[in-house]
DOFIFI-25448 format. One record per residue (C-alpha): residue number from 0; x, y, z. Coordinates in pm, whole numbers, plus 50000, padded with zeros to 5 digits. Each point is the difference from the previous one (the first is absolute). Last residue first. Layout:
<rs>
R,nr,x,y,z
R,NUM,X,Y,Z
...
</rs>
This chain:
<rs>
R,nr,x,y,z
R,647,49675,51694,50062
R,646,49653,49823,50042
R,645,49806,50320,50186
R,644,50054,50116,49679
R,643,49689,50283,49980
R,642,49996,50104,50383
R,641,50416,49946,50038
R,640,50018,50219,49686
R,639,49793,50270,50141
R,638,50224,50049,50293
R,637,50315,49972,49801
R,636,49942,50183,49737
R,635,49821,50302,50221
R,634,50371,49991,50199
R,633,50224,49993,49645
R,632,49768,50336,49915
R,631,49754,49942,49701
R,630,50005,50147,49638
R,629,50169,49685,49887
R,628,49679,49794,50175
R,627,49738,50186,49778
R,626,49965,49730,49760
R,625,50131,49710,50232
R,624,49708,50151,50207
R,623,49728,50029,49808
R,622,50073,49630,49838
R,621,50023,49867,50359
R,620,49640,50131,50113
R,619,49860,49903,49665
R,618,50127,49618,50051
R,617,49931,50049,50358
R,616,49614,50075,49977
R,615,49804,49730,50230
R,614,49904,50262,50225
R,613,50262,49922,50236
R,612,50271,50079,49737
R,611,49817,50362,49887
R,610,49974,50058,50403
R,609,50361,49927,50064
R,608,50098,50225,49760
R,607,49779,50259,50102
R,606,50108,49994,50346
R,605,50365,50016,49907
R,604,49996,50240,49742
R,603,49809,50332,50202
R,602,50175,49996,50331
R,601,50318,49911,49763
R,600,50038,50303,49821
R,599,50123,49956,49678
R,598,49731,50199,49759
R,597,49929,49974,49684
R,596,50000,49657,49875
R,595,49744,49896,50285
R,594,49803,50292,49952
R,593,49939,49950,49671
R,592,49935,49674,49989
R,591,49715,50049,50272
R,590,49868,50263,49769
R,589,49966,49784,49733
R,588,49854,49738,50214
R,587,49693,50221,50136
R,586,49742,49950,49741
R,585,50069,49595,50062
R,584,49878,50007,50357
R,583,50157,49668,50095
R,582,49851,50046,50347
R,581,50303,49946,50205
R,580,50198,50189,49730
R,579,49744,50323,49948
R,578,49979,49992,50374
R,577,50342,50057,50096
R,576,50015,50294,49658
R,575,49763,50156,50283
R,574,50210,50008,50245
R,573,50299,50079,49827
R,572,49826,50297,49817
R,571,49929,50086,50278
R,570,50366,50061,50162
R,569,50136,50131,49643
R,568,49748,50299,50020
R,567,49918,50111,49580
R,566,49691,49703,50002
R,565,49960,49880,49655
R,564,49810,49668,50074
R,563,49814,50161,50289
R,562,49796,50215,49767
R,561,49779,50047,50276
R,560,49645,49925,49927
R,559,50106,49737,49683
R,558,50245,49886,50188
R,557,49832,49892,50308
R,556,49692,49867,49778
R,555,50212,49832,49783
R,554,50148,49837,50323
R,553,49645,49910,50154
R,552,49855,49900,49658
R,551,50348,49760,49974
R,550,49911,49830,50339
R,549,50203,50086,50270
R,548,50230,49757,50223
R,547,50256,50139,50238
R,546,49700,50200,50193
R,545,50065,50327,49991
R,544,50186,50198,50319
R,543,50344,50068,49792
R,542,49811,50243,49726
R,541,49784,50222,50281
R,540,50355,50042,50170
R,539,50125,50079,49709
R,538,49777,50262,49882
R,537,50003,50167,50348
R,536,50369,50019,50017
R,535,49992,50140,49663
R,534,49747,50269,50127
R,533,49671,49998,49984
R,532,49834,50352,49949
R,531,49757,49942,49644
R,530,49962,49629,50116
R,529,49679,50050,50101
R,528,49791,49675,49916
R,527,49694,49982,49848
R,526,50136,49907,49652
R,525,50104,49699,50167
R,524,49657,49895,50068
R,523,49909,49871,50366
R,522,49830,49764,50189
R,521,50137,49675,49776
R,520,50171,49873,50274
R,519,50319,50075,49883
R,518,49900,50360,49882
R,517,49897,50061,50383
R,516,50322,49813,50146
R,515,50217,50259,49777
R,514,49808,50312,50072
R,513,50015,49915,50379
R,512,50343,49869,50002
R,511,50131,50344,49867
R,510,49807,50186,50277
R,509,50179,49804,50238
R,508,50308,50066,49821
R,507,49965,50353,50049
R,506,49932,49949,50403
R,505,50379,49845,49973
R,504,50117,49705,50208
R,503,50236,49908,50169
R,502,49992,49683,50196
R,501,50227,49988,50345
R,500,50088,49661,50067
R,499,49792,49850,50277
R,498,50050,49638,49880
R,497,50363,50046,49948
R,496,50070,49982,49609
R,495,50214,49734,49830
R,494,50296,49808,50098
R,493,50194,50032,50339
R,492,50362,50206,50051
R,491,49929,50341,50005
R,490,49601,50087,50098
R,489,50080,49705,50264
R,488,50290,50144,50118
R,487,49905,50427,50054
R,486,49663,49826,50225
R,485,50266,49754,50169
R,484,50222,50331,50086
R,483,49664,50185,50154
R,482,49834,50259,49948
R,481,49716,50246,50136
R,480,50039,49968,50369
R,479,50387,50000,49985
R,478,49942,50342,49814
R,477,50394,50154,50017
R,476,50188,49651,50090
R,475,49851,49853,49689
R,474,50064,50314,49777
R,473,50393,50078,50107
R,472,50209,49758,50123
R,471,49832,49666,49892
R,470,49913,50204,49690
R,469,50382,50040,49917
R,468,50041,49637,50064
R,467,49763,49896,49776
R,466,50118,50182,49698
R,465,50326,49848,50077
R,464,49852,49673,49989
R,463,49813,50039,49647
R,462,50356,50096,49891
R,461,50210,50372,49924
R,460,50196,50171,49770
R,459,50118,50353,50113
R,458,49973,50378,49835
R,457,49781,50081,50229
R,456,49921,49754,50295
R,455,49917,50243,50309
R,454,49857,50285,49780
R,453,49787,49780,49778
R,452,49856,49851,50326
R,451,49982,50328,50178
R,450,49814,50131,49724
R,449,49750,49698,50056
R,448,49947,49996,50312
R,447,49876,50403,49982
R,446,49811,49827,49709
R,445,49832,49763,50215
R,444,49953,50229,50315
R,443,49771,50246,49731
R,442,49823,49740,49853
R,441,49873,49836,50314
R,440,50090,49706,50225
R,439,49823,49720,49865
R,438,49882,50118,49642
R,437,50325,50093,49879
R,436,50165,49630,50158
R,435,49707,49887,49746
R,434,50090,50225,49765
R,433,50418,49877,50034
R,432,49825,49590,49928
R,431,49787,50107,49725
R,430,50328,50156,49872
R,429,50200,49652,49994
R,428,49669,49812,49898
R,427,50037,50225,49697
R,426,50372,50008,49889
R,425,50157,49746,50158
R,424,49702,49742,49929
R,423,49881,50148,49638
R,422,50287,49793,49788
R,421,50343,50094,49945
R,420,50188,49708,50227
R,419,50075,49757,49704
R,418,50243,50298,49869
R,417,50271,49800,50265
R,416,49966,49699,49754
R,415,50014,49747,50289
R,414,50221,49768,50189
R,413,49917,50194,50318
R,412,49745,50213,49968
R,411,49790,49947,50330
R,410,49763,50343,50007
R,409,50002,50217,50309
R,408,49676,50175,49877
R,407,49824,49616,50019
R,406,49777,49947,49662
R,405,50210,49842,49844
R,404,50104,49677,50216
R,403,49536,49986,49954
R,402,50014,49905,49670
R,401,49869,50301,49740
R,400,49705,50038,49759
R,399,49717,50101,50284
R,398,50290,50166,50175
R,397,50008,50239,49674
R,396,49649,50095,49952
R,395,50015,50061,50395
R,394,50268,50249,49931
R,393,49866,50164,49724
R,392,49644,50062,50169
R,391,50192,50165,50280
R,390,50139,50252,49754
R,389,49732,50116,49840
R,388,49871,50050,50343
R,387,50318,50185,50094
R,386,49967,50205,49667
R,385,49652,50100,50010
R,384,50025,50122,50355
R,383,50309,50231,49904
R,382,49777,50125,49679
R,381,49742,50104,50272
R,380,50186,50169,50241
R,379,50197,50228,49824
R,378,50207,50029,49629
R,377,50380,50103,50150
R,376,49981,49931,50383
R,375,49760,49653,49939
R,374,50223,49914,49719
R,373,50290,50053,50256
R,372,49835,49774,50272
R,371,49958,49720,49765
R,370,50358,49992,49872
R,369,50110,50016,50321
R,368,49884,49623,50082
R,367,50098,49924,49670
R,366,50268,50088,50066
R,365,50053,49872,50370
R,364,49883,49589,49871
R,363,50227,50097,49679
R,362,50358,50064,50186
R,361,49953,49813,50341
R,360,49815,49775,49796
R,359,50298,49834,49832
R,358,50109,49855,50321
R,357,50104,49659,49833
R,356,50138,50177,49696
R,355,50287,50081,50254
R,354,50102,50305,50179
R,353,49725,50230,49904
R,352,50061,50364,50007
R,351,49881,50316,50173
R,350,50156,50316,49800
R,349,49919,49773,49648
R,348,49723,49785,50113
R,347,49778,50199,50237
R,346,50095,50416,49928
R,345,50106,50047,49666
R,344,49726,49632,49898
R,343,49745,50313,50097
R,342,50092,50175,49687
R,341,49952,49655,49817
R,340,49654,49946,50143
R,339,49875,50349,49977
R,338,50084,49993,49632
R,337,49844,49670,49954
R,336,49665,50172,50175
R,335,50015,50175,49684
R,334,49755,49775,49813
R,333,49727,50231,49991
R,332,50207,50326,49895
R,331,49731,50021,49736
R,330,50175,50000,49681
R,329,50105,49617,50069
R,328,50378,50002,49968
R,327,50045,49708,50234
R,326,50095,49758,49710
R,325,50270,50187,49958
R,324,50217,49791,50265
R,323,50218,50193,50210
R,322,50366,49999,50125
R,321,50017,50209,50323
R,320,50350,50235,49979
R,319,50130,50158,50340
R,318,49983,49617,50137
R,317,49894,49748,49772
R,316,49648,49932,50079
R,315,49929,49752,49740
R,314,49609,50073,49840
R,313,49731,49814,49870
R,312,50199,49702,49910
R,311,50145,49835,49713
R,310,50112,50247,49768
R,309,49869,49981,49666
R,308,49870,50292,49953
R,307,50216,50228,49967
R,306,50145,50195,50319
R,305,49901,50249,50126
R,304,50278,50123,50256
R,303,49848,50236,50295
R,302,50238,50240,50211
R,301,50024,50050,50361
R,300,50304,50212,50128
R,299,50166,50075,50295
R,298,50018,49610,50126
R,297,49896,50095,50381
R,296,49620,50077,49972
R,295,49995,50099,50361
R,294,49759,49871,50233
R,293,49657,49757,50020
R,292,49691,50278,50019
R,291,50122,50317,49849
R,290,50230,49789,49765
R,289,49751,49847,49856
R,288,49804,50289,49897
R,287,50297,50170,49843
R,286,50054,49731,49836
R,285,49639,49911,49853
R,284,49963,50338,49924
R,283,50304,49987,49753
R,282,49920,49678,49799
R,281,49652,50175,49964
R,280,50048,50065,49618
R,279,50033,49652,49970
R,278,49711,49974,49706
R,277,50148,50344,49840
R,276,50369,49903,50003
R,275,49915,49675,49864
R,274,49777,50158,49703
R,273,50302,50263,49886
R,272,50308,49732,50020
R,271,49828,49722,49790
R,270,50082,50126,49664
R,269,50349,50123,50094
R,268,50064,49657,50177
R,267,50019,50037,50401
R,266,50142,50143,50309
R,265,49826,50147,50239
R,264,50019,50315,50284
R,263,49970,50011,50352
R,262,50255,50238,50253
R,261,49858,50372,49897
R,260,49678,49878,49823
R,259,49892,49795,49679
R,258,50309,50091,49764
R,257,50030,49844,49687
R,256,50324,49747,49863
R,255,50059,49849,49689
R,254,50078,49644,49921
R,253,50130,49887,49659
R,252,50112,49636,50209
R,251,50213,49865,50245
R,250,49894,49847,50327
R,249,50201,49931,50342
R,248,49912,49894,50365
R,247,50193,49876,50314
R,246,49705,49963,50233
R,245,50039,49607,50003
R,244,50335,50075,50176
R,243,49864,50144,50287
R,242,50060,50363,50076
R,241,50264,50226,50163
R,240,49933,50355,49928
R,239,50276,50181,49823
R,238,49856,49843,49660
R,237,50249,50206,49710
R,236,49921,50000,49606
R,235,50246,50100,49712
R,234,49845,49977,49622
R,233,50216,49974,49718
R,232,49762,50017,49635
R,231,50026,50351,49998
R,230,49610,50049,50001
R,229,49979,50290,50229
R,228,49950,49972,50382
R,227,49774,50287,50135
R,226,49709,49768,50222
R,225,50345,49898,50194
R,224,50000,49632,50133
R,223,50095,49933,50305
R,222,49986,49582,50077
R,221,49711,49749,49878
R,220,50135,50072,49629
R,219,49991,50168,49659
R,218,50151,49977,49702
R,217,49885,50233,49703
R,216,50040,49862,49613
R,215,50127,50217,49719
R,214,50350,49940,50057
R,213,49993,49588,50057
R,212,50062,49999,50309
R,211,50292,49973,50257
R,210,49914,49939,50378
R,209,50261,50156,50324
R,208,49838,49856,50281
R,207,49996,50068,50374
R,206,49879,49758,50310
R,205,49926,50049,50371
R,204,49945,49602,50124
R,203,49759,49856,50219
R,202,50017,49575,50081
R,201,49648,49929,50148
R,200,49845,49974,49675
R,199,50228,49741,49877
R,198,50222,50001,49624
R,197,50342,50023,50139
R,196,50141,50112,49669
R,195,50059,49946,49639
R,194,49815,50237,49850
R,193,49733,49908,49679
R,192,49854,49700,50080
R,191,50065,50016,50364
R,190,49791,50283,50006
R,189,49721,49732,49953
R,188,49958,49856,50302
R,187,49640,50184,50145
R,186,50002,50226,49808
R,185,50225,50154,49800
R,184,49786,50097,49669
R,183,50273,50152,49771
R,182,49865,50274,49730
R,181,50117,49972,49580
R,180,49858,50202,49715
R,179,50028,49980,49621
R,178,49954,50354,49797
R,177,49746,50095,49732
R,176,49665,49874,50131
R,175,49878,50255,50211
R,174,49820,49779,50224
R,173,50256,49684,50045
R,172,49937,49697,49875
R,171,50127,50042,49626
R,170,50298,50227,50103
R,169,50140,49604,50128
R,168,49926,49974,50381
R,167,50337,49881,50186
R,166,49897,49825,50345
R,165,50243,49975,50288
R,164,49911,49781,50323
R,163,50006,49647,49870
R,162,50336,50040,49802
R,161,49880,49922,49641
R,160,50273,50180,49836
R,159,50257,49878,50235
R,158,50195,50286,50165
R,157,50318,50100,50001
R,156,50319,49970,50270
R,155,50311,50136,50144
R,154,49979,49975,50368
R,153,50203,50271,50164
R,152,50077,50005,50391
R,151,50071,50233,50322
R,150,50077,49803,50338
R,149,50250,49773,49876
R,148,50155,49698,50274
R,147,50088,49767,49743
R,146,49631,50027,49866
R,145,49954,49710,49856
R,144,49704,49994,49861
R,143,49672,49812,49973
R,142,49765,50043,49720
R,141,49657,49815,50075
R,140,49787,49878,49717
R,139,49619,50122,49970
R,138,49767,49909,50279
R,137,49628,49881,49898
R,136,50236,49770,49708
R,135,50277,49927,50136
R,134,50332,50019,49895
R,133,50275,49852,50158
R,132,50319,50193,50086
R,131,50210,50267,49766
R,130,50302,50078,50174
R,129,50238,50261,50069
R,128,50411,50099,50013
R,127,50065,50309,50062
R,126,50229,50258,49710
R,125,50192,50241,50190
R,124,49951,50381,49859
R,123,50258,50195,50190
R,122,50100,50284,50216
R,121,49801,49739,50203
R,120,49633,49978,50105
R,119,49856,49907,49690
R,118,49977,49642,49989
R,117,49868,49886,49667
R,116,49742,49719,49885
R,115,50001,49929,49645
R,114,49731,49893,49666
R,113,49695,49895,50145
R,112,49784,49900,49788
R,111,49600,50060,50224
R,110,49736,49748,49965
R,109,49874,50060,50381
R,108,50272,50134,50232
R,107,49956,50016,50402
R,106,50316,50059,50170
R,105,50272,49839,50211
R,104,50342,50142,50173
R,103,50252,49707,50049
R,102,50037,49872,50361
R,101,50274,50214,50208
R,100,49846,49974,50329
R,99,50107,50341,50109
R,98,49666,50119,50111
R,97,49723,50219,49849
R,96,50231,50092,49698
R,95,49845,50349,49805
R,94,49991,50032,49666
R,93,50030,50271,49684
R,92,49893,49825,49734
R,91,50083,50140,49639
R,90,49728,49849,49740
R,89,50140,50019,49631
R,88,49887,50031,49660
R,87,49775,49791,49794
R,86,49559,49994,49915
R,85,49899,49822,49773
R,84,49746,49972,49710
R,83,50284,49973,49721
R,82,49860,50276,49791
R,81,49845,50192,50282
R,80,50344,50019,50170
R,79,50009,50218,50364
R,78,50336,50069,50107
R,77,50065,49998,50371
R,76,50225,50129,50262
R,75,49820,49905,50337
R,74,50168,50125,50308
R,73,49817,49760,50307
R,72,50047,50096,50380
R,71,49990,49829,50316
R,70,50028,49645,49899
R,69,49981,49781,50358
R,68,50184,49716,50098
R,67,50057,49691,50205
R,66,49593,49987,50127
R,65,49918,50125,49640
R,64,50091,49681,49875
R,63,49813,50054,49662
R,62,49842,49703,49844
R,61,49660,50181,50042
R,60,49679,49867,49959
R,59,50017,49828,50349
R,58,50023,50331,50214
R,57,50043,49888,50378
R,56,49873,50310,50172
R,55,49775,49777,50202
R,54,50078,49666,49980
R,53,49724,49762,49885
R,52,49949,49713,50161
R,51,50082,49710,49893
R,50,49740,49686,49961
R,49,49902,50183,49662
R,48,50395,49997,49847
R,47,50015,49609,50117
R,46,49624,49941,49810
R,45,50122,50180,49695
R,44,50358,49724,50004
R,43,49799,49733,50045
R,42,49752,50047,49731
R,41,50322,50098,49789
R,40,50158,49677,50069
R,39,49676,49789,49948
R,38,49909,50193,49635
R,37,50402,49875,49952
R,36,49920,49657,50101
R,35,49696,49966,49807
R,34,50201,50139,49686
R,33,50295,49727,50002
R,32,49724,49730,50051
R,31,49828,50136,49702
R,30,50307,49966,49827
R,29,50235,50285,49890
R,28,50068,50174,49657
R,27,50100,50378,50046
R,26,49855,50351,49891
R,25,50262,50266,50083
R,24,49972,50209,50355
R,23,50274,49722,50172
R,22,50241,50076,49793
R,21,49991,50373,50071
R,20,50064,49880,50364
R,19,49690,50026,50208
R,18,49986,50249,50306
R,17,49982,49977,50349
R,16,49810,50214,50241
R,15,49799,49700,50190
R,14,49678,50053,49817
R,13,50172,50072,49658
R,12,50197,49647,50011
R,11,49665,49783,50014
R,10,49773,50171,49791
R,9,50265,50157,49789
R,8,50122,49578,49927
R,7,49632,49929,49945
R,6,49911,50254,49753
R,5,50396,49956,49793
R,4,49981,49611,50025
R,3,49820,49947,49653
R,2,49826,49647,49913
R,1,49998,49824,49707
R,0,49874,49622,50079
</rs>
């Protein structure tokens, strides 16, 4: 029987932080006997890695042996090569020895050449000997070096083309059309695809960069960027702020710059510029408001990057520089709570930062927990209930879908794809769990906790158990009456909802379920419905509570009332392009090709994927996307690819 080893031996090997040999990734011949064993060995070897606990602070998607050293500072010196697709130059380390152990100096590196290793601490160059180790596939390959007692080094090194966290658009997929374009998605391990470094949240670095163009293109990055640079086709950045290495953050492209108040302004394509600078027009409220309730902004400026789009998320909150999806452009400033989330990302993610991907909802659980609170600042009460009910019906659409090992905060990761952990969990149970601490002792002690939080940790990485130390200290000693440590536990490290969860809800949405439940039952005529003031919120919200099967007179009659098919908003649309697949609404299907082969974003790809395959669709579903696939970022690939080929 033909069998391949490369699942089983990353089953077995991943879990306990070993990686296969090269060899051992190639389709082999073995016996059935030979295959039962190794589905035994790597049964064994998950059920070891689940019988240990998990050590806080322990990152185990890094090969870095940050406990012997630590990188302090990064000098990039790069050229950027659109005809070869990569990326080549040098990475000078500047690194500090924890003890005097000697061992050789390792870092994370995912499909990078590299070319030498120099000590630079002499009068002299001295050449250091290194080594490539086994490459895995979650993890990369480790580089370990030699250091021969050198604090300050230079990797020589380039790029692969299809390094996992660069993507090079062609002039074809990008908005104007006339020059290619290239931005680096980091997180969570993907700056290892582009720097060799010590690829962990909890290891901070300041970094600069010296990046050569192609003269008519502008490079820009997650560090100080002036609004005045001219296309020269050198660009010279500096990050004095110490920051994560998935924060490290560059695109090139015929960007031009616009002004949206005196420390917020955006980036974008010439033809795209004037309509994002409109929609995010509030960029600069949203600071100032923030600030007036949580501290300081303290990264001087905060510009916007639109990006085309095929970028994979809503938005990357690079510090100084947020990456953004145009698929948020709405003309209404109804999707703008994205904004909010990334500005808020300055204060709960980027000042405050997760150690591990384990406690990834210290830095979305507090977003989106701020998030909330600065839509409510910015657009008032309503839109602010709206959102957190929106949001509550996302999360238990989610847990309905998910095991219950993900739906614990303190996730168990271990021998996992480390992007595994994006799902609602961190990000919405994580901020149902700060309301309800809102709710207990009162808005204003919350966010005076709050500042003090940012202020304590700033500009640290920190775990679940840190977290719960502070609150020990602080909260839980405060209101003994009103909390308690097993309360902060349970919410943290057991599945699902608490019974007495807080609900949100939104008196808008009530009237939403009214209309919706009347046409249902057959009480009510669309045409009687006034939709004149709904919002997009409401729209969706009215979209996601239908039954999963219509008949075709109730979708005609949807689209024919509301012209649902050709919805401008990107979030309905969604929804309703949802229903057009589980109901095989055949009016619909051009527009569901559409948006599939024009837009990357993976909120939007992976549900619909999986709903064309479960509706008995996957030929069409595959032959959308191996059309629109080359337009795609490596991460939306990958996702989508595991729904449609679950065989390879």
């Amino acid at each position: 029987m033909q069998l391949t080893l490369r699942h089983t031996c990353l089953a077995a090997l991943v879990a306990v932080g070993v990686g296969c040999t090269e060899k051992d990734q190639t389709p082999a011949t073995v016996t059935v006997e030979d295959n039962q064993a190794a589905e035994q060995a790597a049964t064994t070897a998950v059920a070891a890695m689940e019988e240990k606990a998990i050590e806080s602070g322990v990152d185990y998607h890094s090969y870095a042996n940050m406990q012997d050293y630590r990188v302090q500072h990064i000098a990039l010196d790069l050229d950027v090569n659109f005809d070869n697709k990569t990326i080549s130059g040098t990475a000078t380390l500047d690194i500090d020895a924890l003890n005097d152990s000697g061992k050789p100096l390792l870092l994370d590196t995912r499909a990078l050449s590299i070319n030498a290793v120099d000590g630079l601490d002499g009068p002299q160059t001295a050449a250091l000997k290194f080594n490539m180790g086994k490459k895995d596939d979650h993890l990369g390959t480790p580089l370990s070096i030699d250091l021969a007692g050198q604090k300050k080094i230079r990797i020589s090194y380039s790029t692969a083309p299809e390094a996992s966290g660069v993507q090079w658009l062609t002039p074809e997929q990008t908005a104007g059309k006339k020059h290619p374009f290239l931005f680096t998605q980091a997180q969570a391990i993907h700056a290892r695809s582009f720097v060799p470094l010590q690829d962990s949240p909890k290891a901070r670095i300041t970094y600069s960069a010296t990046i050569r163009t192609p003269k008519d293109l502008l490079a820009v990055m997650s560090a100080n960027n002036d609004p005045k640079t001219e296309k020269d086709g050198e660009y010279q950045f500096e990050m004095p702020q110490k920051v994560p290495s998935y924060l490290i953050a560059l695109a090139v492209g015929d960007l031009e710059f616009k002004a949206m108040g005196e420390r917020t302004g955006v980036y974008a394509e010439p033809s795209v510029l004037e309509s994002a600078a409109k929609e995010f027009e509030d960029t600069e409220a949203m600071l100032i408001e923030t600030e007036k309730v949580y501290g300081p902004y303290r990264w001087d400026r905060y510009d916007l990057l639109i990006l085309p789009p095929s970028f994979p998320f809503g938005g990357m909150e690079n510090p100084r520089l947020s990456f953004i999806t145009p698929t948020v452009i709405a003309g209404d400033k109804s999707l703008t709570a994205l904004i909010a989330h990334e500005l808020a990302h300055s204060w709960s993610g980027n000042l405050v930062t997760n150690a591990s991907w384990r406690d990834l909802w210290l830095n979305e659980g507090f977003t989106t927990y701020l998030t909330n609170r600065i839509m409510q600042l910015i657009y008032g009460d309503d839109r602010y209930r709206m959102e957190m009910a929106l949001g509550y019906e996302d999360l238990k659409s989610d847990m309905a879908d998910l095991p219950d090992s993900a739906e614990i905060m303190a996730i168990d990761l271990r021998g996992k794809d480390p992007d595994a952990v994006f799902s609602n969990v961190p990000y919405e149970k994580g901020s149902l769990f700060l309301y309800e601490l809102e709710n207990t002792i009162g808005r204003d002690n919350f966010d005076k906790f709050l500042r003090s939080y940012f202020d304590h940790f700033a500009f640290q990485s920190i775990t679940t158990e840190d977290f719960l130390a502070y609150v020990e200290s602080t909260l839980i000693a405060q209101y003994p009456d009103k909390l308690s440590k097993e309360r902060f536990e349970q919410w943290i490290f057991q599945p699902g909802l608490l019974a007495d969860a807080p609900k949100p809800q939104s008196p808008a949405f009530d009237n939403v379920d009214k209309h919706r439940n009347g046409w249902l039952e057959g009480k009510q005529e669309l045409a009687a419905i006034d939709v004149s003031k709904w919002t997009s919120h409401e729209w969706k919200y009215f979209l996601d509570g239908m039954p999963e099967a219509l008949s075709q007179e109730q979708m005609a009659a949807l689209d024919g009332a509301f012209n649902l098919t050709q919805a401008g908003n990107n979030e309905v649309a969604h929804s309703w392009l949802m229903l057009v697949v589980k109901n095989d609404y055949q009016p619909g299907f051009e527009r569901v090709h559409s948006f599939l082969t024009s837009i990357g974003r993976n909120k939007f790809l992976r549900p619909l994927y999986r709903a064309l395959k479960e509706s008995g669709k996957l030929e069409l579903a595959r032959e959308i996307f191996n059309e629109a696939k080359v337009g795609y970022h490596p991460l939306s690939v990958k996702v989508n690819s595991a729904i449609l080929y679950p065989e390879q």
